[in-house]
C-alpha positions as CSV (number, residue, x, y, z in Angstrom):
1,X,10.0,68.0,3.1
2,X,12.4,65.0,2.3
3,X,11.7,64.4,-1.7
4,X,10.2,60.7,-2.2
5,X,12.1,59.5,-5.4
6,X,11.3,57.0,-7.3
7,X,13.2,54.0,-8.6
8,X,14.6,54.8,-12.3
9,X,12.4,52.2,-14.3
10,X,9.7,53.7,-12.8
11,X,10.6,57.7,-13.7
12,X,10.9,60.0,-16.9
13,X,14.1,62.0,-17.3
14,X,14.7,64.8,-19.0
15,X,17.9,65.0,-20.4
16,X,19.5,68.1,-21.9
17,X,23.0,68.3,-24.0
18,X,21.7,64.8,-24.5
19,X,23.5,64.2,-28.2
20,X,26.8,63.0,-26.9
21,X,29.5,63.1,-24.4
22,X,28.1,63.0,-20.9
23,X,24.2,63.5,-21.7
24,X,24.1,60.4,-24.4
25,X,25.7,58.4,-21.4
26,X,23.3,59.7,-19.3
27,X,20.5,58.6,-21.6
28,X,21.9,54.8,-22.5
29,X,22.5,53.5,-19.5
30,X,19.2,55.3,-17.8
31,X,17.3,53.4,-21.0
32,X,19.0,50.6,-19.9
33,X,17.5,50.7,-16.2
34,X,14.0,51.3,-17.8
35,X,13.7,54.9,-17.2
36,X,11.2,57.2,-19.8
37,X,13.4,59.6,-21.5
38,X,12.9,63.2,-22.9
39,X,15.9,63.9,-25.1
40,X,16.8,67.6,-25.9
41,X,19.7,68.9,-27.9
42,X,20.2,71.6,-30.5
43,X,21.5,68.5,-33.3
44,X,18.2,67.2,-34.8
45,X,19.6,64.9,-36.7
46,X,21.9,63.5,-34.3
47,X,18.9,63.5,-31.5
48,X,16.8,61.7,-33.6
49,X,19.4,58.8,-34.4
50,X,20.0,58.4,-31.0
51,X,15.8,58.0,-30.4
52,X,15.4,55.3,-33.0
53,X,18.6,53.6,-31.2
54,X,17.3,53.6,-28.0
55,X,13.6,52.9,-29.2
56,X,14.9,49.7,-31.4
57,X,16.4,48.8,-28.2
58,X,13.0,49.0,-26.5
59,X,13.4,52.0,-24.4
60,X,10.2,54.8,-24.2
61,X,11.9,58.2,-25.5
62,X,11.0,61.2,-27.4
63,X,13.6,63.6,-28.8
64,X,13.5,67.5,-28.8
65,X,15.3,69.4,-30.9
66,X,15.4,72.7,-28.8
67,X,17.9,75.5,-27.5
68,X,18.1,76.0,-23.7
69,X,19.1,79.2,-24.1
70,X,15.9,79.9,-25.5
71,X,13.3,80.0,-22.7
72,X,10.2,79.6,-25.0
73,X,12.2,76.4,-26.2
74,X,12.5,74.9,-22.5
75,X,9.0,75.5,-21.9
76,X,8.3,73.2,-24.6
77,X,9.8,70.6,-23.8
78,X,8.3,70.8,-20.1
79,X,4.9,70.4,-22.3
80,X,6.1,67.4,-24.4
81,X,6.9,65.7,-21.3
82,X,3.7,66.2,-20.1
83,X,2.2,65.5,-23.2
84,X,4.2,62.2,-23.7
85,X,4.3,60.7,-20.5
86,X,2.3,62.3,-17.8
87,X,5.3,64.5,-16.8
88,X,8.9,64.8,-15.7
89,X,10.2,62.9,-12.4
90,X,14.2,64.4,-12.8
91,X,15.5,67.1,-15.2
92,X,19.0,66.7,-15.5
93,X,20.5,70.5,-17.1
94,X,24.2,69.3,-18.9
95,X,24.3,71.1,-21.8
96,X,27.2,73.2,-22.1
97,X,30.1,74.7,-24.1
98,X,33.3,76.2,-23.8
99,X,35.9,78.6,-25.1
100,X,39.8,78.1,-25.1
101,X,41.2,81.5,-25.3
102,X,42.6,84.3,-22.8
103,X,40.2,86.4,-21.8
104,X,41.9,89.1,-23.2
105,X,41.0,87.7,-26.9
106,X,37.7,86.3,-26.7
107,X,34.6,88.2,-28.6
108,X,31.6,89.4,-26.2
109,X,29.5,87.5,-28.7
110,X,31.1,84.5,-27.8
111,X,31.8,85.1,-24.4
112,X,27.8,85.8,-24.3
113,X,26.8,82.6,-26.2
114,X,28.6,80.1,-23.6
115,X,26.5,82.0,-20.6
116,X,23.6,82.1,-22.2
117,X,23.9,78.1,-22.8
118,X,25.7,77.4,-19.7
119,X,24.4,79.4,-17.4
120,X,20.7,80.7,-18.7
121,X,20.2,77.1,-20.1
122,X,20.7,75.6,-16.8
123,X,18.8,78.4,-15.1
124,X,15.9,78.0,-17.8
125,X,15.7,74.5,-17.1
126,X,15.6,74.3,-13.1
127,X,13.6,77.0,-13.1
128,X,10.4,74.9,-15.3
129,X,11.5,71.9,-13.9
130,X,10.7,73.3,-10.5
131,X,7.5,74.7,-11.7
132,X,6.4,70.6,-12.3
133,X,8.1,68.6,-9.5
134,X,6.6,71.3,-6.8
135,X,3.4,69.3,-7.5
136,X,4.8,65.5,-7.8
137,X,8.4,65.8,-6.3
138,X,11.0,64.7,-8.4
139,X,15.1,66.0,-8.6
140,X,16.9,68.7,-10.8
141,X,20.5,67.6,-11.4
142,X,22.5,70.5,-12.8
143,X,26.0,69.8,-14.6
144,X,28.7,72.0,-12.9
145,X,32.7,71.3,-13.7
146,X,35.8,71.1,-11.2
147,X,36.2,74.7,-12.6
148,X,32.5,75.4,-10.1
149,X,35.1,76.1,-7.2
150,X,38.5,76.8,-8.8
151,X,39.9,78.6,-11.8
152,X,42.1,77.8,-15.0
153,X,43.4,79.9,-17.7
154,X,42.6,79.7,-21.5
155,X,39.1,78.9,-19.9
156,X,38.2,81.6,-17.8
157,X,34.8,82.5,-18.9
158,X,33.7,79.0,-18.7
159,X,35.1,79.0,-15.2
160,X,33.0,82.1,-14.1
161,X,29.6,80.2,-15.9
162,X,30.5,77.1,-13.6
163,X,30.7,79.4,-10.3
164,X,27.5,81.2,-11.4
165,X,26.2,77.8,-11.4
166,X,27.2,76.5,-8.7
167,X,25.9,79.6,-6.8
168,X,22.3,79.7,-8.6
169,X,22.1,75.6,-7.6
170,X,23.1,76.5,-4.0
171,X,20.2,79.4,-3.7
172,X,17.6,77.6,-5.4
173,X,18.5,74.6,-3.3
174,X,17.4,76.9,0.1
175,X,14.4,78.2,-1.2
176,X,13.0,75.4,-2.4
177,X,14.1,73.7,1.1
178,X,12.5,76.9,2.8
179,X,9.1,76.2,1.0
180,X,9.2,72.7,1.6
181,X,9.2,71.7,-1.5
182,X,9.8,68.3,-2.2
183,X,12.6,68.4,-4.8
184,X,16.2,67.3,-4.9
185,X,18.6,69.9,-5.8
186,X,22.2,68.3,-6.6
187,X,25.1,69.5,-8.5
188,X,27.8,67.0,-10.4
189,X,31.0,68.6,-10.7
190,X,33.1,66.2,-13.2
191,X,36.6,66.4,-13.7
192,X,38.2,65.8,-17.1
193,X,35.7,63.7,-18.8
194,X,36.7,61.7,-22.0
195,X,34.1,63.3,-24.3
196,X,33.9,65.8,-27.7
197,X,34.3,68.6,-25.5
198,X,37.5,70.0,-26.7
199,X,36.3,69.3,-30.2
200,X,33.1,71.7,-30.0
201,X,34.6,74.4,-28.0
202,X,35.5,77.5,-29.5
203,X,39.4,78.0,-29.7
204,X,41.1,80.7,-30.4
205,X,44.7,78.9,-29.8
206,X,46.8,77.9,-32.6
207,X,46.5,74.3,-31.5
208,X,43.7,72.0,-30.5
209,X,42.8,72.0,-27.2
210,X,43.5,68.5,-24.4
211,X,42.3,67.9,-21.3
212,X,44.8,67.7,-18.5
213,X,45.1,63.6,-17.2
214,X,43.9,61.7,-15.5
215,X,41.3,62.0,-18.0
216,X,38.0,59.7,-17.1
217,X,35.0,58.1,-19.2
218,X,31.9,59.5,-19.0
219,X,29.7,56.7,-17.5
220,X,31.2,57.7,-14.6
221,X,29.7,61.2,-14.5
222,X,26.1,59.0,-15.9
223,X,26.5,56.6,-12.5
224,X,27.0,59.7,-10.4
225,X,23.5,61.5,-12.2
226,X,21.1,58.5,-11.8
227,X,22.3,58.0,-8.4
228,X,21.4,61.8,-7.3
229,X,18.2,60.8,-9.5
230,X,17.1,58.7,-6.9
231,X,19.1,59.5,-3.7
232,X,17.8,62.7,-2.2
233,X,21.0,63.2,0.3
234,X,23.3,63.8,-3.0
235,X,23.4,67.4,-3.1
236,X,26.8,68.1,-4.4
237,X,29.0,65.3,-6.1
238,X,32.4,65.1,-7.3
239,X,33.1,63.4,-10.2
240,X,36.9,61.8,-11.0
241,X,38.6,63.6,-8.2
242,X,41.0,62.1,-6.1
243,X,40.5,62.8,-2.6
């Protein structure tokens, strides 16, 4: 079943990693197109800044202070959704971290963290949001990275959480075509993306980490989201690649 999507003013979004970088984009310019947003990071404080922003702008949005690698977490904010506005219409999973370090070095704490926020978060999240849109149709957007089909070192267990994504978006993408379902499945793979990124990884270098050029901003990765949102044919999109 082809997914009927709505246009954005008309939808609620749910946003994750939505207190900066590429999920705050996300967030601005879909308030700026009149979308309903559900706003989730772990940063209260941050979150609710951004709210009143947006609301003093005139946009319709609620804010969740919430860890998506916390199941119980994700199912709340599936409720306030439905609580706030009737339910979701696209869930868009970008929260995400990373380590810079060889493998070699890095803790199995930390190395555990980023896959249970990359990885389980995004899992978490697709997994409710699928639960909802299987009775309204809608779109799950999942964040992936350049590194969802190759590798780079100083980064390599954030590479192997982008491939297990990548592969979890592909097989729920099947079944849910399988069972007719009438949901969207797309993954964004950005490039380097000009945002805090390096910033909030952990690093076990001696220096602060860059990202390689050409380095682009990340309304480009927010264009590429809210068109999947409402074009069913996107199922996998590159994001500041040159081809």
């Amino acid at each position: 079943m082809t997914p009927n999507l709505k246009p954005l003013k008309q939808q609620t979004i749910v946003i994750t990693g939505a207190s900066s970088g590429i999920g705050l984009a996300t967030a601005q310019m879909a308030a700026k197109k009149g979308a309903q947003l559900v706003l989730v990071a772990r940063n209260e404080s941050e979150l609710r800044n951004i709210e009143q922003q947006l609301q003093e702008q005139g946009a319709r949005v609620v804010a969740v202070a919430a860890d998506v690698a916390n199941r119980e977490d994700i199912d709340r904010v599936a409720e306030t959704a439905i609580q706030h506005f009737g339910g979701f219409d696209t869930w868009v999973n970008d929260a995400g971290i990373s380590i810079w370090g060889r493998l070699e070095e890095v803790s199995d704490e930390d190395n555990r963290r980023l896959f249970e926020t990359n990885f389980w978060g995004l899992t978490y999240g697709s997994l409710a949001a699928a639960r909802h849109l299987k009775q309204r149709g809608g779109a799950i957007i999942n964040v992936g990275s350049v590194a969802s089909d190759v590798a780079f070192p100083l980064q390599g267990m954030y590479c192997a959480s982008k491939h297990a994504i990548k592969g979890f978006t592909d097989a729920l993408r099947l079944e849910l075509e399988e069972e007719g379902a009438p949901i969207s499945v797309t993954l964004i793979k950005p490039a380097a993306i000009n945002t805090p990124f390096p910033q909030h990884a952990r690093n076990y270098m001696d220096k602060e980490p860059k990202l390689p050029p050409p380095v682009y901003e990340p309304e480009e990765v927010a264009n590429a989201i809210l068109y999947a949102a409402v074009h069913p044919s996107a199922t996998s999109t590159l994001v500041g690649v040159e081809k």
